[in-house]
MARDO-614827 format. One record per residue (C-alpha): z, y, x. Coordinates in nm, 4 decimals, decimal comma. Layout:
! MARDO-614827
((Z Y X));
...
This chain:
! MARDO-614827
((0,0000 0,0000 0,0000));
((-0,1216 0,2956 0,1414));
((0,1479 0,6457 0,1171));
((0,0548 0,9291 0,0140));
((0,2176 1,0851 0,3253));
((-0,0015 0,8543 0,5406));
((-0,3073 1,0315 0,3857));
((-0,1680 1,3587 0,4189));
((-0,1280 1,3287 0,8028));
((-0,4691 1,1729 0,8299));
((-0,6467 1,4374 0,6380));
((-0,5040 1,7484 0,7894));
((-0,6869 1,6364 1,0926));
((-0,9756 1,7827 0,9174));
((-0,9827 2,1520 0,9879));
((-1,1526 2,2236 0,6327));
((-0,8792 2,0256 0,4378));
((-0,5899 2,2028 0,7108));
((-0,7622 2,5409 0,5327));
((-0,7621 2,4528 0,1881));
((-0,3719 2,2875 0,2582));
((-0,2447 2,6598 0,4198));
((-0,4444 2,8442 0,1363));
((-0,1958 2,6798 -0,0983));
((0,1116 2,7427 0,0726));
((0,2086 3,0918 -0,1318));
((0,1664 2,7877 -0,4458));
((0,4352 2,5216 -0,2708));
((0,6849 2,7888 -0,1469));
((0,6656 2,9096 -0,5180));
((0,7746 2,5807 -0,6292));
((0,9952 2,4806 -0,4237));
((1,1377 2,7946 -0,4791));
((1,1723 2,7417 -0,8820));
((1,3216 2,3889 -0,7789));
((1,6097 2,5219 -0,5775));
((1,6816 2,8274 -0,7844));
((1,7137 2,5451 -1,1191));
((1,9106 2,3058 -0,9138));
((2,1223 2,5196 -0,7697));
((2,2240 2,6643 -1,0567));
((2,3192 2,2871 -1,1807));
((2,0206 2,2588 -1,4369));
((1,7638 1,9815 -1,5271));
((1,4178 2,0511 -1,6336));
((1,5343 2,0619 -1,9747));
((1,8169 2,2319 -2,0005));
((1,6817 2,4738 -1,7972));
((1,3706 2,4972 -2,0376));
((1,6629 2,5228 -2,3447));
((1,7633 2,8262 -2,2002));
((1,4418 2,9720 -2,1952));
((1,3163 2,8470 -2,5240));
((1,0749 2,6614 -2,4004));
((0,9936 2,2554 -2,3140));
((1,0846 2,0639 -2,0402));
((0,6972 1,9733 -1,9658));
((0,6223 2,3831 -1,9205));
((0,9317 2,3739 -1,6384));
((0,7670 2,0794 -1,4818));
((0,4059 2,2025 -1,4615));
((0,5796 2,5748 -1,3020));
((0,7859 2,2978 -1,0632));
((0,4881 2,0598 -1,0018));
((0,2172 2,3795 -0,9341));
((0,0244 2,3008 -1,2039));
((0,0772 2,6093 -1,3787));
((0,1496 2,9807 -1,2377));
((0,4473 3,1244 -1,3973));
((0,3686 3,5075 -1,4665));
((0,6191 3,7975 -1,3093));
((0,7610 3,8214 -1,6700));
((0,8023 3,3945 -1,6721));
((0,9778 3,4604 -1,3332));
((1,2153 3,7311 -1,4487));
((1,3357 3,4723 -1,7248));
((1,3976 3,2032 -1,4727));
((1,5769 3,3917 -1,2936));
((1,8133 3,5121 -1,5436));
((1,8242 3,1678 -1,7247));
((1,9361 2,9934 -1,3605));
((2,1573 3,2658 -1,3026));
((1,9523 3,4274 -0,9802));
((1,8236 3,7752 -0,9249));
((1,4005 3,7978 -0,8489));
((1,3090 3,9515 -0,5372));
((0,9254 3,9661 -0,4533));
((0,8296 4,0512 -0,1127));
((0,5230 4,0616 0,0603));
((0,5590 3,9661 0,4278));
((0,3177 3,9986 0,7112));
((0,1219 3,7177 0,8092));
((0,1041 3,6079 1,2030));
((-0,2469 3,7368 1,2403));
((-0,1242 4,0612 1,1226));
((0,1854 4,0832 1,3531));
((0,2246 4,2704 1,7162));
């Protein structure tokens, strides 16, 4: 049985799937960031999706990438997991001295 972590490390060898894998990192951080903010607050999917009025499957598609959460969306996870939003925009390495 091949892992999918096995096919991960053999395809950023290519330097066009590499590009397309960094394009997307804004997308993982974003997730990963919703992930920690719900369990760090103590929540599942669905009760964190209770206290937004929403389902458990829209938390898991904003948790799983599938589906961009808008500023507004963000504000409301934020105050539903008890967290404050910041948004920054940070330099990249090509861009620093």
């Amino acid at each position: 049985m091949t892992r999918i972590r096995d096919l991960h490390d053999k395809w950023m060898q290519d330097g066009a799937y590499r590009q397309e894998y960094g394009a997307l990192e804004g997308e993982f951080a974003l997730a990963a960031a919703l992930i920690r903010a719900r369990a760090d607050a103590g929540l599942t999917q669905e009760q964190l999706a209770e206290r937004m009025g929403t389902k458990q499957e829209v938390v898991a598609r904003w948790e799983g990438g599938k589906v961009m959460p808008s500023t507004r969306t963000l504000g409301r996870i934020a105050r539903a997991t008890g967290t404050r939003l910041e948004i920054r925009f940070v330099a990249g390495a090509e861009h620093r001295a």
